[in-house]
C-alpha positions in Angstrom: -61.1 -3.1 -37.0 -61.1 -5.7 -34.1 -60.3 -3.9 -30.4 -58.1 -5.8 -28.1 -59.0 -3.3 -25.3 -61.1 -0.6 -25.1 -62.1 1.8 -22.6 -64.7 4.2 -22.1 -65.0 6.7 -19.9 -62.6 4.5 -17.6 -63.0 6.7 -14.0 -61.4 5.6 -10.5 -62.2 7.4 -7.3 -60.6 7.0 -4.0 -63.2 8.8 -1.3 -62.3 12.9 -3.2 -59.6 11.6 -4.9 -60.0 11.3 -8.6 -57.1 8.6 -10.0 -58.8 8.0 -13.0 -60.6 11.0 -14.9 -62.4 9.1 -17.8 -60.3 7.6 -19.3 -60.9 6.2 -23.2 -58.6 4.0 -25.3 -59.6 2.3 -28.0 -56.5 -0.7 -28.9 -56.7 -2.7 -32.1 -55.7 -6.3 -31.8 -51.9 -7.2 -33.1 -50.8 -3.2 -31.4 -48.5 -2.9 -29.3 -49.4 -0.2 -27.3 -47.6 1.8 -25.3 -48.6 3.8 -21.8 -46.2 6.5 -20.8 -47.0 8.7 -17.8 -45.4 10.1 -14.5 -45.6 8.5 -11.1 -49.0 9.3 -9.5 -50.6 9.6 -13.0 -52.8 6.8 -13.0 -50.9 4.0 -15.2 -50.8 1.7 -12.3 -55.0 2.2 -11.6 -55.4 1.7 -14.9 -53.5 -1.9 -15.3 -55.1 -2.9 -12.6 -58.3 -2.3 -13.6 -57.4 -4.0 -17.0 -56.7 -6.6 -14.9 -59.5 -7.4 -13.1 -57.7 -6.4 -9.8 -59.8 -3.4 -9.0 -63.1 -2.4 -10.0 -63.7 1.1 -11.7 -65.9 3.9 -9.9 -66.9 4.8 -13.4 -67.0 4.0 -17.7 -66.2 0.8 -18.6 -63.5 -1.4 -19.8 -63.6 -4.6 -22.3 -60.8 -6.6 -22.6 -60.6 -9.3 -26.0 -64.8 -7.8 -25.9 -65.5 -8.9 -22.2 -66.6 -6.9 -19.9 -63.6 -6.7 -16.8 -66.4 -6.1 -13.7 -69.2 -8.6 -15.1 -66.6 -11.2 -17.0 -63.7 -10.7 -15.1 -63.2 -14.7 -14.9 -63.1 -14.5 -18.9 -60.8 -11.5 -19.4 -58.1 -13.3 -17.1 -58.2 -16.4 -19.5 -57.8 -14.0 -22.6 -54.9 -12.1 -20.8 -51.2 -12.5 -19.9 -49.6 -10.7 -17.3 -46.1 -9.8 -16.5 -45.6 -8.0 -13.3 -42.4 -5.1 -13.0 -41.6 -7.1 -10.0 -39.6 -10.4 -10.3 -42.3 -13.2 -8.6 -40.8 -16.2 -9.8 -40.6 -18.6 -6.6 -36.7 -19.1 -6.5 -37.2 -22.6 -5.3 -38.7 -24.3 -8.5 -37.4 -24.7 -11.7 -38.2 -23.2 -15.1 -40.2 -26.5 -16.4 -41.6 -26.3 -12.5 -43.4 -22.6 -13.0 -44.6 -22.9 -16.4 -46.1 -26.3 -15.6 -48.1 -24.8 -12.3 -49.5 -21.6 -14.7 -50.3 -24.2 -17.3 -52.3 -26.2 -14.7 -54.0 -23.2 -13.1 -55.3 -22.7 -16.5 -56.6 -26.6 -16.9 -54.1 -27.2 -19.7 -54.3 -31.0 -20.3 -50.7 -32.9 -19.8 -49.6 -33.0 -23.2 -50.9 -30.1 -24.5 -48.8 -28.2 -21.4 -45.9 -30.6 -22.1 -45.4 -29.7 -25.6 -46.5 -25.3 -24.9 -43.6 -25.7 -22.3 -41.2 -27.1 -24.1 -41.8 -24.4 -27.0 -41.7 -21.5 -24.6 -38.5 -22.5 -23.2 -36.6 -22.8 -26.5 -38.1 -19.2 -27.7 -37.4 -17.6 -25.2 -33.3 -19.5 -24.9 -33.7 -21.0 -21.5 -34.4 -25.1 -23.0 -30.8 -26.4 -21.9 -31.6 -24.8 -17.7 -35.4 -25.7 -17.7 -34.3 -28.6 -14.8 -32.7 -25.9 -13.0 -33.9 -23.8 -9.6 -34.3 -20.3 -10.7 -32.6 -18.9 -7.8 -29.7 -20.2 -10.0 -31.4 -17.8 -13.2 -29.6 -14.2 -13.9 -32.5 -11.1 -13.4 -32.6 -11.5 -17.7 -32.8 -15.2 -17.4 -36.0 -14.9 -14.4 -37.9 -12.3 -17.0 -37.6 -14.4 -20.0 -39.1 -17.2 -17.7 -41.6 -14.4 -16.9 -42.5 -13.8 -20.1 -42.9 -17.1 -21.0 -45.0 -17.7 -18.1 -47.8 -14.9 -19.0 -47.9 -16.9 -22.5 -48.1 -20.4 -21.4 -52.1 -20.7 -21.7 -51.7 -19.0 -25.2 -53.6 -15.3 -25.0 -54.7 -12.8 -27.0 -53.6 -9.7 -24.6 -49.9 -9.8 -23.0 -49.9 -6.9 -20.4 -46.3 -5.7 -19.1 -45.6 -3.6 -16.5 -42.2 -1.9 -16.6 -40.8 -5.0 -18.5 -37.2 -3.8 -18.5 -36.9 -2.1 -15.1 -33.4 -3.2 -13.5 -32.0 -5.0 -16.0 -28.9 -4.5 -18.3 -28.9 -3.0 -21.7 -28.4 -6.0 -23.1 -30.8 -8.0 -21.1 -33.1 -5.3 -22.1 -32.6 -5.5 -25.9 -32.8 -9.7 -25.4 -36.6 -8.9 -23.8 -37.6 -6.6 -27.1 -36.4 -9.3 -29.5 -38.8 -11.9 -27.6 -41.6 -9.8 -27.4 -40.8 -8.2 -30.7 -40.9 -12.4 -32.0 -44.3 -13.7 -30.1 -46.0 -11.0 -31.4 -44.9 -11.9 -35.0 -45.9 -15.8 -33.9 -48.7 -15.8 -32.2 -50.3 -12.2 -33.6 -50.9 -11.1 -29.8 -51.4 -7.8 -28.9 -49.1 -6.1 -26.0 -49.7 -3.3 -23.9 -47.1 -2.2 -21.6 -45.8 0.7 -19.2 -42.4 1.8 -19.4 -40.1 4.7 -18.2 -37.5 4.0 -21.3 -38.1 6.2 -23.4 -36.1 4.0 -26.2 -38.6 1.3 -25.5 -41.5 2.8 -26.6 -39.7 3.7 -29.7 -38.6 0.8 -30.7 -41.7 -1.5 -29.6 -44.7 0.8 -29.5 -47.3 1.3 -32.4 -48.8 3.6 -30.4 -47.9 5.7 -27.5 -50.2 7.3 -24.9 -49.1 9.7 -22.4 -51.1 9.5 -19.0 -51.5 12.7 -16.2 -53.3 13.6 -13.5 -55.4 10.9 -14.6 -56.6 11.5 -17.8 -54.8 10.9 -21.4 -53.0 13.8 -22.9 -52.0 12.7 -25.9 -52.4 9.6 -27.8 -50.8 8.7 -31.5 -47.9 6.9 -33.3 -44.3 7.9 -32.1 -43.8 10.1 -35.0 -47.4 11.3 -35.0 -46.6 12.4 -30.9 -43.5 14.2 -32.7 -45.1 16.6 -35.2 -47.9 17.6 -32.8 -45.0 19.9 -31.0 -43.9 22.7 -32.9 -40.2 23.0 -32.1 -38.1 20.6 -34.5 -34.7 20.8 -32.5 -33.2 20.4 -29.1 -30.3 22.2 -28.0 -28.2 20.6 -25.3 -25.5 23.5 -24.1 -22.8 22.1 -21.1 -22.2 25.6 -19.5 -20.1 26.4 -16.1 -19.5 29.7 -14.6 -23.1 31.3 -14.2 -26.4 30.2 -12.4 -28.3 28.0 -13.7 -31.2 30.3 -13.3 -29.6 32.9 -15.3 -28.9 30.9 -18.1 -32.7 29.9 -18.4 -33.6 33.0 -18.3 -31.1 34.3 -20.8 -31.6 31.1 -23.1 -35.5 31.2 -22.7 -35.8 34.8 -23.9 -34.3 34.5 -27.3 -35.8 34.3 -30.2 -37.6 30.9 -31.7 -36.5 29.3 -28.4 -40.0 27.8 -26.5 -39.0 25.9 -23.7 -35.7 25.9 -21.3 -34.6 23.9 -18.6 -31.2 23.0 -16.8 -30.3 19.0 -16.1 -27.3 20.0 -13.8 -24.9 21.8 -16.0 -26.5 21.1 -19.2 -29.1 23.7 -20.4 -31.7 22.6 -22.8 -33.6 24.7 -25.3 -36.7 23.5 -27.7 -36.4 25.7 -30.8 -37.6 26.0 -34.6 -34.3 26.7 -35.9 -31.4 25.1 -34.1 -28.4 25.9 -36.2 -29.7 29.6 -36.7 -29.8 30.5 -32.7 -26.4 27.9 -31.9 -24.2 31.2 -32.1 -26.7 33.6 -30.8 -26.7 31.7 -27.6 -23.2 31.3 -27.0 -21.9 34.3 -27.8 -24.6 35.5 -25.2 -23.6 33.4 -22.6 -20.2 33.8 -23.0 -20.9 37.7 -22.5 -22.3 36.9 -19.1 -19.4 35.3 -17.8 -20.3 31.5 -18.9 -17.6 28.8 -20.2 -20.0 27.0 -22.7 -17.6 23.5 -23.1 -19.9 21.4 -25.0 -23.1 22.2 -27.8 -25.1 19.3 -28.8 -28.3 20.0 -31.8 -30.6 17.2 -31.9 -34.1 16.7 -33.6 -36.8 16.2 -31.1 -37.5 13.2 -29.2 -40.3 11.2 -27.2 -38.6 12.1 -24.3 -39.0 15.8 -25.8 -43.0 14.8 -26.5 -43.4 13.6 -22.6 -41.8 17.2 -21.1 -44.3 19.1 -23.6 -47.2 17.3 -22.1 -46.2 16.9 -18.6 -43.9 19.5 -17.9 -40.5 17.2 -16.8 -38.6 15.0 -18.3 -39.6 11.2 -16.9 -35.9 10.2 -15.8 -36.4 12.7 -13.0 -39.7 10.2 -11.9 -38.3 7.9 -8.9 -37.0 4.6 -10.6 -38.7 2.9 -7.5 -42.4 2.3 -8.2 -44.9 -0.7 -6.6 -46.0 -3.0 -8.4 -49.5 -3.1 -9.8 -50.1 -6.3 -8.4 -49.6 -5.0 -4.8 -49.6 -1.3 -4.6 -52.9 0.5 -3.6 -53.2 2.8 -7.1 -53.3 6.2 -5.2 -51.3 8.7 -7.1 -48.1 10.0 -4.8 -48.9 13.4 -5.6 -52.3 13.1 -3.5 -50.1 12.4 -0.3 -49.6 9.0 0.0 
């Protein structure tokens, strides 16, 4: 099997603070690989590192098998980055941007001419490539950014919060094209993401980062079978504490885990329909109106709460880019 990108070891220290805790992945080429974690957990030192952007205290890191501290010149010719911030310069146009990255990477003038020209018509923006992209929708400018971190044609495409911002179906346009280069042009793909359904429905493999260090690494479905509770209650109660129902929920048989999102109380169990009427008629006897039940079968999301302890919608949506934030987990004080 060919790696894409492995790490060994991969450590990152900021004066006593340890970002990166040996950290070791091992990416086949063609994966699209997914990196899941909280704020503060180390995703960000991570891709930067990958990136050549900051060098590791410790381990080591190989990107397309060179070295990212003593090759870093030939890792960023093998690599394709696409920031979660929008840095498309609003006062060129498409054709403009992809013709500058082209250069930077010493395309010749037809050879750029024609890898333009096919990027613009996979990725639907052919018919505007004249026009300024402060003109461009926030879909239209991450197409274009997309396009951009595949102009020199490379083996690696990293994304960082690819979707962030946009609309649902902006966001389902941006799978498709990733979804259809990697088909074309057999690249590999690692990327962050707090959407949940993203990593489903792009991700061959999933990794959940925290407190610097992996905690679980597999296939979607593999990171579903390694917990043992098959269903998820979702119970909409009013009436009674939130507190109280937890407790009173969390106590009953077969149920593992339960928390309250608001109103809504949910339970991981082994036996869903078995415990529905237990629960009810329980809280019901404590004074609670229980309006709405909802059984589900587990999800990532349920994977990433086992692991980490919260659910990741509750991270801040607001995160810095990789490209200019220092890399210091927030839960270290900064």
């Amino acid at each position: 099997m060919t790696l894409a990108i492995e790490t060994t070891g991969l450590v990152k220290k900021y004066g006593g603070i340890t970002a990166l805790g040996g950290v070791s992945l091992s990416i086949p080429s063609g994966d699209c690989f997914g990196l899941l974690g909280p704020n503060g957990a180390g995703k960000t030192t991570l891709i930067r590192i990958l990136t050549t952007l900051l060098p590791p205290s410790g381990g080591s890191a190989a990107i397309g098998g060179f070295d990212v501290v003593r090759e870093s010149g030939s890792v960023r010719n093998v690599i394709g980055v696409v920031p979660q911030a929008m840095t498309s310069d609003l006062d060129l146009t498409g054709y403009e941007t992809l013709d500058i990255y082209a250069r930077f990477y010493g395309m010749p003038r037809k050879e750029r001419a024609e890898r333009i020209d096919e990027l613009l018509g996979l990725v639907g923006l052919k018919d505007r490539a004249r026009d300024l992209i402060a003109t461009y929708s926030g879909g239209m400018r991450r197409r274009l950014e997309i396009a951009r971190g595949l102009v020199h044609k490379p083996l690696i495409l990293i994304l960082d919060e690819p979707t962030i911002g946009l609309d649902p179906q902006s966001r389902h346009v941006v799978w498709e094209l990733l979804e259809k280069f990697r088909s074309l042009d057999s690249l590999t793909i690692l990327l962050t993401t707090h959407y949940m359904e993203e990593a489903e429905s792009l991700c061959d493999h999933v990794a959940i980062i925290d407190y610097g260090k992996i905690v679980a690494l597999d296939t979607v479905e593999g990171l579903k079978k390694q917990i043992p509770e098959k269903d998820v209650l979702e119970v909409t109660v009013a009436g009674i504490a939130a507190e109280r129902a937890v407790e009173f929920a969390g106590a009953l048989p077969t149920v593992t885990r339960c928390l309250a999102r608001g109103d809504v109380l949910v339970a991981s169990t082994g036996n869903g329909a078995e415990i529905i009427p237990v629960m009810v008629d329980g809280l019901k006897n404590l004074g609670a109106k229980v309006t709405r039940v909802v059984l589900k079968e587990q999800t990532l999301e349920d994977v990433f709460i086992h692991y980490t302890g919260r659910p990741i919608r509750e991270e801040e949506a607001k995160k810095v880019s990789f490209l200019l934030g220092a890399g210091i987990p927030t839960r270290f004080g900064r």
